[in-house]
mmCIF file of the N, C-alpha and C atoms, coordinates in Angstrom:
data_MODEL
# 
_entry.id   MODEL 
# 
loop_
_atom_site.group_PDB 
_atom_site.id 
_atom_site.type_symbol 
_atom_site.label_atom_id 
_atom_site.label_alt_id 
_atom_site.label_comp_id 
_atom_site.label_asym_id 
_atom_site.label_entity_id 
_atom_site.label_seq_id 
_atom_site.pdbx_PDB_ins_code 
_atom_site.Cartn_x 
_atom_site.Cartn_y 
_atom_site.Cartn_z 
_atom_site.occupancy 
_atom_site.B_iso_or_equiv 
_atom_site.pdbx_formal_charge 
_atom_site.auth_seq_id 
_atom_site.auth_comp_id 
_atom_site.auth_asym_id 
_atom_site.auth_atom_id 
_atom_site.pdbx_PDB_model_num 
ATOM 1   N N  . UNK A 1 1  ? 10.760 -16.531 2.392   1.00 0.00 ? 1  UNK A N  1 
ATOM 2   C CA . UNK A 1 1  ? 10.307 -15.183 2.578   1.00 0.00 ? 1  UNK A CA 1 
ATOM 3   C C  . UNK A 1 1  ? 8.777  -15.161 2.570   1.00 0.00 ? 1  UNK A C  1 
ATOM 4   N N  . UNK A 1 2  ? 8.118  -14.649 3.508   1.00 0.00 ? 2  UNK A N  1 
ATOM 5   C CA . UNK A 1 2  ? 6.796  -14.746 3.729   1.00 0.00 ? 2  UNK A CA 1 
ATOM 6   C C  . UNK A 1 2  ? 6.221  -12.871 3.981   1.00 0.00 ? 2  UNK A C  1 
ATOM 7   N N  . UNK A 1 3  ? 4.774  -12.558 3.600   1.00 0.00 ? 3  UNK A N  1 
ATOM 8   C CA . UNK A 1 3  ? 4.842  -11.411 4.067   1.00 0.00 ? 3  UNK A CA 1 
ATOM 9   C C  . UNK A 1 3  ? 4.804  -11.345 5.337   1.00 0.00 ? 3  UNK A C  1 
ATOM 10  N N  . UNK A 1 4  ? 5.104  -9.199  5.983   1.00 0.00 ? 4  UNK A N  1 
ATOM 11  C CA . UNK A 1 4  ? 5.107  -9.074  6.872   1.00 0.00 ? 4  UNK A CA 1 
ATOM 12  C C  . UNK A 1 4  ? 6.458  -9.633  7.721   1.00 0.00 ? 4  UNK A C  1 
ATOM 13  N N  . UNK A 1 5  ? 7.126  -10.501 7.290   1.00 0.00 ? 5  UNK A N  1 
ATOM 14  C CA . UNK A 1 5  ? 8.691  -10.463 7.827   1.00 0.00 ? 5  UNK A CA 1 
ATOM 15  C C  . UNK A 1 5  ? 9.164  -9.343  7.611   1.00 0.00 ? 5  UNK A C  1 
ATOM 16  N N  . UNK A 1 6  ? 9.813  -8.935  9.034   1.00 0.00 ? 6  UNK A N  1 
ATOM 17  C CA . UNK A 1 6  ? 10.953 -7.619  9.104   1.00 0.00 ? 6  UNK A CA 1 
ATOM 18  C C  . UNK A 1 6  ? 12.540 -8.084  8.417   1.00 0.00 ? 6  UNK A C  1 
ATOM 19  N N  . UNK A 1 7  ? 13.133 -7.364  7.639   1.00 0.00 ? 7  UNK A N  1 
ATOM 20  C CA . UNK A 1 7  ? 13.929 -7.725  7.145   1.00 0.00 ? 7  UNK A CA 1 
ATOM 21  C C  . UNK A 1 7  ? 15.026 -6.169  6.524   1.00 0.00 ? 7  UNK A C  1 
ATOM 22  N N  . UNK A 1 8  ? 16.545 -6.644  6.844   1.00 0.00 ? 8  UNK A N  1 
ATOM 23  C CA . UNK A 1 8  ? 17.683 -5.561  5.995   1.00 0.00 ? 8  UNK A CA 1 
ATOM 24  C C  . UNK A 1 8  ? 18.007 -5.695  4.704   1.00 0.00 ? 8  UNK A C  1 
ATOM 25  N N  . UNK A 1 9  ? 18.127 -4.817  4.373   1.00 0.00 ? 9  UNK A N  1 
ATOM 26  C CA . UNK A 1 9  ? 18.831 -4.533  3.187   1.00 0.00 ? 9  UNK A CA 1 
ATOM 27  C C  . UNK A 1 9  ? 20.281 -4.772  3.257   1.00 0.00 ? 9  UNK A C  1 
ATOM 28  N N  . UNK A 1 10 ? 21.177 -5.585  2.490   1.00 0.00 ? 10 UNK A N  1 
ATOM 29  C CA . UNK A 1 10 ? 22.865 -6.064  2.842   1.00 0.00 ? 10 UNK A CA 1 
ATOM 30  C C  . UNK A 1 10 ? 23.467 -4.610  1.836   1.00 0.00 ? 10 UNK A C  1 
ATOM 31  N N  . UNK A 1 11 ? 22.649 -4.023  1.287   1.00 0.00 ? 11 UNK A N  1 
ATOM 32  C CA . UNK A 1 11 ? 23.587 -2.768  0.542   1.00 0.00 ? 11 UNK A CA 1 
ATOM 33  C C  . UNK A 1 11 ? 23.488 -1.578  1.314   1.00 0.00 ? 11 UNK A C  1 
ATOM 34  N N  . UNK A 1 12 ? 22.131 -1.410  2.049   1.00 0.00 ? 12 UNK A N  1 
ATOM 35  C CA . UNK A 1 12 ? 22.174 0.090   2.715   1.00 0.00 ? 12 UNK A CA 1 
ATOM 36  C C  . UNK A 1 12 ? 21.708 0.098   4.372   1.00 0.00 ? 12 UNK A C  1 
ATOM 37  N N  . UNK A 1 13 ? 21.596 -1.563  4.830   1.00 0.00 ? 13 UNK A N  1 
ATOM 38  C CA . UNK A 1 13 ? 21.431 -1.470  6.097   1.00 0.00 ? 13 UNK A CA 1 
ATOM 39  C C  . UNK A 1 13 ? 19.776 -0.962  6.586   1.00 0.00 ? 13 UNK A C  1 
ATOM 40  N N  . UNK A 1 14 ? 19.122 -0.529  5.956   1.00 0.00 ? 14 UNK A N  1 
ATOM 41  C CA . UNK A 1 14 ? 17.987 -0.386  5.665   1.00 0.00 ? 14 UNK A CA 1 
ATOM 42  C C  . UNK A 1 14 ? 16.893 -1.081  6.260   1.00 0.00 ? 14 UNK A C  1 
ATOM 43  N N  . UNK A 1 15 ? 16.361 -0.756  7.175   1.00 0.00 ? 15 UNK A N  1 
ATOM 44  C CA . UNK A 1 15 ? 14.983 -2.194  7.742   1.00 0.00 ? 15 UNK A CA 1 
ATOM 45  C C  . UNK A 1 15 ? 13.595 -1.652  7.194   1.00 0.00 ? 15 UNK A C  1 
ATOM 46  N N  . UNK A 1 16 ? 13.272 -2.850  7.054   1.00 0.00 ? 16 UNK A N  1 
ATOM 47  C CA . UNK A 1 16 ? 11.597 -2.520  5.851   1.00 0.00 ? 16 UNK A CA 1 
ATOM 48  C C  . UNK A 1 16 ? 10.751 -3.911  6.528   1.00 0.00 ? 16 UNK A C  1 
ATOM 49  N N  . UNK A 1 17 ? 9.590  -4.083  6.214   1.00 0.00 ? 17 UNK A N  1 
ATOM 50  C CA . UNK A 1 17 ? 8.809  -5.236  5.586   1.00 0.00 ? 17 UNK A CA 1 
ATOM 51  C C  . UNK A 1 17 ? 8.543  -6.012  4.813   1.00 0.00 ? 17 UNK A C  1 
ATOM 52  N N  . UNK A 1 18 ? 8.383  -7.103  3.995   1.00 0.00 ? 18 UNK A N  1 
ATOM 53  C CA . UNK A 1 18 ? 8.102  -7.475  2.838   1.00 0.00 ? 18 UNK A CA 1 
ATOM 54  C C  . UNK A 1 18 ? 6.753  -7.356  3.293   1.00 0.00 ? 18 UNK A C  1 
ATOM 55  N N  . UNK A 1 19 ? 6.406  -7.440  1.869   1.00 0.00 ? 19 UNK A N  1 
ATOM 56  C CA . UNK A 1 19 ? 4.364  -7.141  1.915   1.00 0.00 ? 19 UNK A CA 1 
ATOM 57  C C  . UNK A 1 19 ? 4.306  -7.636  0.071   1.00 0.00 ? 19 UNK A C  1 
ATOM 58  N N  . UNK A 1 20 ? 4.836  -8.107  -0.364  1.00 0.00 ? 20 UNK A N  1 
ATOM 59  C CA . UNK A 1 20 ? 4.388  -9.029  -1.698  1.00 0.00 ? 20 UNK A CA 1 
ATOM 60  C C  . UNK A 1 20 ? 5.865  -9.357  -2.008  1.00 0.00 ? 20 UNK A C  1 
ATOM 61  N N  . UNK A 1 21 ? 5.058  -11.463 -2.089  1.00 0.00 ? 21 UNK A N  1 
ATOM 62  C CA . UNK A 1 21 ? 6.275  -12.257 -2.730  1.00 0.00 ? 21 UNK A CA 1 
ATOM 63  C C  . UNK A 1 21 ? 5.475  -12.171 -4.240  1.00 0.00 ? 21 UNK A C  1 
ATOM 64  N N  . UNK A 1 22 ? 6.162  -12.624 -5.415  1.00 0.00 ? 22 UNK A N  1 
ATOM 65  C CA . UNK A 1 22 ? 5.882  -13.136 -6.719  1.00 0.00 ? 22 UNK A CA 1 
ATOM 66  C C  . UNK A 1 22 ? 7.065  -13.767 -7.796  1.00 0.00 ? 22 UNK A C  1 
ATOM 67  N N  . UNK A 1 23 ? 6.766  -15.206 -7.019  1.00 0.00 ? 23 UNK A N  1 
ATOM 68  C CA . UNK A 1 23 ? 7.731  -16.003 -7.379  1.00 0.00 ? 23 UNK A CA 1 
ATOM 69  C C  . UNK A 1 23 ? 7.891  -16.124 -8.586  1.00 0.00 ? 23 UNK A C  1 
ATOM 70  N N  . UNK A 1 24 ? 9.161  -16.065 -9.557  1.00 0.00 ? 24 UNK A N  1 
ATOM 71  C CA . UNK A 1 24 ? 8.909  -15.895 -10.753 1.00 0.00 ? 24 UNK A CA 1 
ATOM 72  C C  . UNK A 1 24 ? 9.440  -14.545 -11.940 1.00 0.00 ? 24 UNK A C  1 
ATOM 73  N N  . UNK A 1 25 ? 9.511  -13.747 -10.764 1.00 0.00 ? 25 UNK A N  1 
ATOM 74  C CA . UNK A 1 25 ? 9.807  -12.466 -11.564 1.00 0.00 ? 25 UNK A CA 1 
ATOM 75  C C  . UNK A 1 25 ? 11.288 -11.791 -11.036 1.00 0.00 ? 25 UNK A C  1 
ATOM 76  N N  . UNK A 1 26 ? 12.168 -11.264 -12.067 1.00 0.00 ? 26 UNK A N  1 
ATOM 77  C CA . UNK A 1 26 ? 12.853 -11.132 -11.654 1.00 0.00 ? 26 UNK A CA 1 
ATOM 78  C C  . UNK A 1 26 ? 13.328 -10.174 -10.526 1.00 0.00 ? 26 UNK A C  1 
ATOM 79  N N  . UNK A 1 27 ? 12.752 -9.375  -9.570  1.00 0.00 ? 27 UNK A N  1 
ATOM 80  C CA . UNK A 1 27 ? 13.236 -9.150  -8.753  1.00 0.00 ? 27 UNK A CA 1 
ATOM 81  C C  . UNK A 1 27 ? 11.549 -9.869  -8.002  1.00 0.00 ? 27 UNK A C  1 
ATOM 82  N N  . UNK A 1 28 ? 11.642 -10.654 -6.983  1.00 0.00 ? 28 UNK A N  1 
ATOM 83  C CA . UNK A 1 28 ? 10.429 -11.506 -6.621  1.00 0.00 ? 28 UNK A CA 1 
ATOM 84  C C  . UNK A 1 28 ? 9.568  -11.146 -5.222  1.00 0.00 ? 28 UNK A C  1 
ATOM 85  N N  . UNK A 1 29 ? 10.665 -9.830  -4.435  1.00 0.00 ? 29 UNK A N  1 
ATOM 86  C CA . UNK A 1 29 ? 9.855  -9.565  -3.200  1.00 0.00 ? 29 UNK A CA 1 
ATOM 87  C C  . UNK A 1 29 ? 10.368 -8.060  -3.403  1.00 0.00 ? 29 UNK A C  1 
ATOM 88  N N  . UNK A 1 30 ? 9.031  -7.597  -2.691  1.00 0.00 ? 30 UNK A N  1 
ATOM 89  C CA . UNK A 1 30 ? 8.627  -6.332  -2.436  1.00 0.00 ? 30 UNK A CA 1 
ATOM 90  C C  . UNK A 1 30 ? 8.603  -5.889  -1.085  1.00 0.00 ? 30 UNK A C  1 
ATOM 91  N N  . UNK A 1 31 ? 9.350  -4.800  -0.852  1.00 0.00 ? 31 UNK A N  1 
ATOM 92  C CA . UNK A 1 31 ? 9.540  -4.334  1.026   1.00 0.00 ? 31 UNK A CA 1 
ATOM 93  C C  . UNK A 1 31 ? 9.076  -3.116  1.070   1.00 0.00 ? 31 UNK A C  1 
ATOM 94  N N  . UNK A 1 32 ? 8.694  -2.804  1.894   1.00 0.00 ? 32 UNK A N  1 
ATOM 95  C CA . UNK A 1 32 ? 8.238  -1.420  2.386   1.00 0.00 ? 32 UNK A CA 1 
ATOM 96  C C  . UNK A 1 32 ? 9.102  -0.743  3.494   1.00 0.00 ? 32 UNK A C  1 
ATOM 97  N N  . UNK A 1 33 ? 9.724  0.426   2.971   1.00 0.00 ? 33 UNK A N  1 
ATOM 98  C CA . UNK A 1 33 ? 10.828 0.961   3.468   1.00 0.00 ? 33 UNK A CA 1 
ATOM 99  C C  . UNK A 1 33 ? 10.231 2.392   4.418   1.00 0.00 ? 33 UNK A C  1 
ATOM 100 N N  . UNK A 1 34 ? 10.570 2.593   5.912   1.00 0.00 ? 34 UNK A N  1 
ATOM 101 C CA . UNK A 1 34 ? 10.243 3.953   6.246   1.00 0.00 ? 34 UNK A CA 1 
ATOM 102 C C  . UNK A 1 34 ? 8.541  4.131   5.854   1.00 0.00 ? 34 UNK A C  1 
ATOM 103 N N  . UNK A 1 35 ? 7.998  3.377   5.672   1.00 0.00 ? 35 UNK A N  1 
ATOM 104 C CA . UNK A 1 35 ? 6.143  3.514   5.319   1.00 0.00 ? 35 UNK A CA 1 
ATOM 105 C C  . UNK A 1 35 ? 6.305  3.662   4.206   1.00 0.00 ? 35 UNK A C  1 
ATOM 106 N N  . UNK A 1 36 ? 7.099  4.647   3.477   1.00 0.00 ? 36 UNK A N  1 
ATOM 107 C CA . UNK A 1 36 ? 6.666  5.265   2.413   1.00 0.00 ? 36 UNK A CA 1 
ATOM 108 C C  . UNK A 1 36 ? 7.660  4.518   0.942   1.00 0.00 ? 36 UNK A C  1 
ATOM 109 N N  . UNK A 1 37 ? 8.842  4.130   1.215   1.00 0.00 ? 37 UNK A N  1 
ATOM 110 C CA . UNK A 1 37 ? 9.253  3.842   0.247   1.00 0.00 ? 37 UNK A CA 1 
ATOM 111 C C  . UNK A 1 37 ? 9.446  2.258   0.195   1.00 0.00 ? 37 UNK A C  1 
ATOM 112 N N  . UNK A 1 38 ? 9.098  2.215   -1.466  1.00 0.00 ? 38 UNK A N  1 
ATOM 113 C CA . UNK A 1 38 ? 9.314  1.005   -1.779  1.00 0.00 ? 38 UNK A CA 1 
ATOM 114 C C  . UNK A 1 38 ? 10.213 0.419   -2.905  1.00 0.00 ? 38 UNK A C  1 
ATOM 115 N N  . UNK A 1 39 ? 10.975 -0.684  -2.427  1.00 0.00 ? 39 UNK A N  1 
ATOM 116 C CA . UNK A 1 39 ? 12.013 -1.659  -2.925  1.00 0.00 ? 39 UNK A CA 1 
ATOM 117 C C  . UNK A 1 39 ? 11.921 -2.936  -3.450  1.00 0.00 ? 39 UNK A C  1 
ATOM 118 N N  . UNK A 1 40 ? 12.255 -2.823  -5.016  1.00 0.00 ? 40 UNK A N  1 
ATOM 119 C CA . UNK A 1 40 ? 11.896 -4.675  -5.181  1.00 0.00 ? 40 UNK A CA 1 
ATOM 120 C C  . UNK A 1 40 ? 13.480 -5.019  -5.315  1.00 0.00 ? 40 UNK A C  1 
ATOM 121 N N  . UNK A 1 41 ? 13.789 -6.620  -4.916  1.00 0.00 ? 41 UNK A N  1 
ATOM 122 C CA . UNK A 1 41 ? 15.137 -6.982  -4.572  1.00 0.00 ? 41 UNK A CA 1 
ATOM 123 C C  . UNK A 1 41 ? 14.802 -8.242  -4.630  1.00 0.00 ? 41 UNK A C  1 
ATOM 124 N N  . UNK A 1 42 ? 15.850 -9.109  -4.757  1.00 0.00 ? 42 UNK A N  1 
ATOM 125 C CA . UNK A 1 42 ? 15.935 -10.389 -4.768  1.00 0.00 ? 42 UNK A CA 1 
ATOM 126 C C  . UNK A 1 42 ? 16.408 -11.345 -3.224  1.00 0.00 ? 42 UNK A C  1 
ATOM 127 N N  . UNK A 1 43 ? 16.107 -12.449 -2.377  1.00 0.00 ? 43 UNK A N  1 
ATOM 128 C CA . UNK A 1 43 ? 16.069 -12.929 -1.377  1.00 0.00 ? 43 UNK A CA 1 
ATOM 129 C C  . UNK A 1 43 ? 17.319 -12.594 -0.874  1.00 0.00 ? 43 UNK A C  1 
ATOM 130 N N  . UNK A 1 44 ? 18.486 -12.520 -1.861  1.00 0.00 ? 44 UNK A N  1 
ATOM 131 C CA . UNK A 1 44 ? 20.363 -13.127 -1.450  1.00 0.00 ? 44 UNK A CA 1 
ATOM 132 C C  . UNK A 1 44 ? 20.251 -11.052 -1.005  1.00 0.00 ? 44 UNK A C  1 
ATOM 133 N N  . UNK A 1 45 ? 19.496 -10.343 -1.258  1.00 0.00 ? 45 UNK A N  1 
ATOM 134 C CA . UNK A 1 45 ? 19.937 -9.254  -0.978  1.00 0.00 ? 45 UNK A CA 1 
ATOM 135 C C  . UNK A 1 45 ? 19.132 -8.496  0.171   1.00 0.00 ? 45 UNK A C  1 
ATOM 136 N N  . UNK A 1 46 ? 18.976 -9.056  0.981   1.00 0.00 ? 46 UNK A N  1 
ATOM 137 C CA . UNK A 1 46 ? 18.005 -9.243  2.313   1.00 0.00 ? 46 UNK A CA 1 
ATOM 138 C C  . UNK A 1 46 ? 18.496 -9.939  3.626   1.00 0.00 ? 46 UNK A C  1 
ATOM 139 N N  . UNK A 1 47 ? 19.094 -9.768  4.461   1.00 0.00 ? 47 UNK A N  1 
ATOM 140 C CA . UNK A 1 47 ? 18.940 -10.310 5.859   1.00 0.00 ? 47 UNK A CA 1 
ATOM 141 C C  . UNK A 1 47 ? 17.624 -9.968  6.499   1.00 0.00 ? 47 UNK A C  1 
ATOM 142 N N  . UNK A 1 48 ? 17.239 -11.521 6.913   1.00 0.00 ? 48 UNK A N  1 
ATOM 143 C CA . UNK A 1 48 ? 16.181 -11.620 7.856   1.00 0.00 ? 48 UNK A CA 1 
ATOM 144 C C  . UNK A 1 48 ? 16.085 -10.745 9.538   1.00 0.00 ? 48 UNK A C  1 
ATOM 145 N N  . UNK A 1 49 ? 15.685 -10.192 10.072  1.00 0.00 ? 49 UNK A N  1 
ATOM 146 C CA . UNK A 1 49 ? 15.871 -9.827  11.387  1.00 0.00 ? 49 UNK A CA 1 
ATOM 147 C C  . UNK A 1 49 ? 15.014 -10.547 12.123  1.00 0.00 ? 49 UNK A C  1 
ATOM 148 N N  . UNK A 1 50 ? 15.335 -10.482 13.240  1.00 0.00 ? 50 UNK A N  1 
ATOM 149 C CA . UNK A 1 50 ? 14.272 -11.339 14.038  1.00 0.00 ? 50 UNK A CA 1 
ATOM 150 C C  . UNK A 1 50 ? 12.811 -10.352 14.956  1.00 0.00 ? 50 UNK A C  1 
ATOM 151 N N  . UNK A 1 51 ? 12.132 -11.272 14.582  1.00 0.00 ? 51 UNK A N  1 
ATOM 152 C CA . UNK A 1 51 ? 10.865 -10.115 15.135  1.00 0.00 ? 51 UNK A CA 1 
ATOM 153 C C  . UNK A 1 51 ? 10.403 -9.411  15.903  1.00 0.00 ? 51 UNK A C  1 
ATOM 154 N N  . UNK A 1 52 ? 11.304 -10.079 17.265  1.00 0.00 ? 52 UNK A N  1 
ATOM 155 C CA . UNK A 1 52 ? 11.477 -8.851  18.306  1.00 0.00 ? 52 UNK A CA 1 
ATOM 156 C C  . UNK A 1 52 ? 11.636 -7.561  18.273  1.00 0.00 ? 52 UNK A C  1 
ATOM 157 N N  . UNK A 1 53 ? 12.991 -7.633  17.690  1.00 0.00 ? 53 UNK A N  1 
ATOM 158 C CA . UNK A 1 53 ? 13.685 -6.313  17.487  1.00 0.00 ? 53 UNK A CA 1 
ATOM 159 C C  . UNK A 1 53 ? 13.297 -5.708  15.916  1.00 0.00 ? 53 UNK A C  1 
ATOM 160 N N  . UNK A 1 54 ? 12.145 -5.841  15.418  1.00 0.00 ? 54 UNK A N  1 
ATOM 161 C CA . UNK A 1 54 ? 12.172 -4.669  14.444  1.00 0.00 ? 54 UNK A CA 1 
ATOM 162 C C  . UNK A 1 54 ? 11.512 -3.996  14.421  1.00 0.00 ? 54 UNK A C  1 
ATOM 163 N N  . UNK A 1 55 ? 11.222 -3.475  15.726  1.00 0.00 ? 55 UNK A N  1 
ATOM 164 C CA . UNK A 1 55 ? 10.714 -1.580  15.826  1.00 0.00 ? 55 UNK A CA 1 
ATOM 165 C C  . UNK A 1 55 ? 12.512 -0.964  16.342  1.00 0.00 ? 55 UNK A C  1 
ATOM 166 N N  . UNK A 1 56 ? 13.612 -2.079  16.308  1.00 0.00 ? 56 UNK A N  1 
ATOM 167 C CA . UNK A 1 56 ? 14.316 -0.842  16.533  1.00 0.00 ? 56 UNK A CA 1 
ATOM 168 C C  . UNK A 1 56 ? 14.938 -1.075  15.623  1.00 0.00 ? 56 UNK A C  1 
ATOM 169 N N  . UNK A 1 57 ? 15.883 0.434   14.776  1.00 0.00 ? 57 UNK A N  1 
ATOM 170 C CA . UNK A 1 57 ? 16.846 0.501   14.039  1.00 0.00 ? 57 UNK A CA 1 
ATOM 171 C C  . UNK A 1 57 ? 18.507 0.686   14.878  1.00 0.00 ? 57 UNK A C  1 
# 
């Protein structure tokens, strides 16, 4: 997980950004949801999308 990868949420389907890893803690990446909201979660609860397609939902 690197920042700036587009990436889902596997509980709400959800597409965000990550924008801070911090390896170490228990929930370790941070996404930015809709601009405004933000989610910390662990890697297993994340599908990657591919970068083409994530301006679309």
């Amino acid at each position: 997980m690197v920042c700036g990868r587009p990436v889902k949420l596997k509980s709400s389907g959800e597409a965000g950004i990550i924008y801070e890893v911090k390896p170490g803690t228990k929930y370790p990446v941070r996404i930015l949801v809709d601009g405004d909201k933000e989610i910390q979660c662990t890697q297993a609860a994340m599908i990657k999308c591919p970068r083409k397609n994530a301006s679309r939902n």
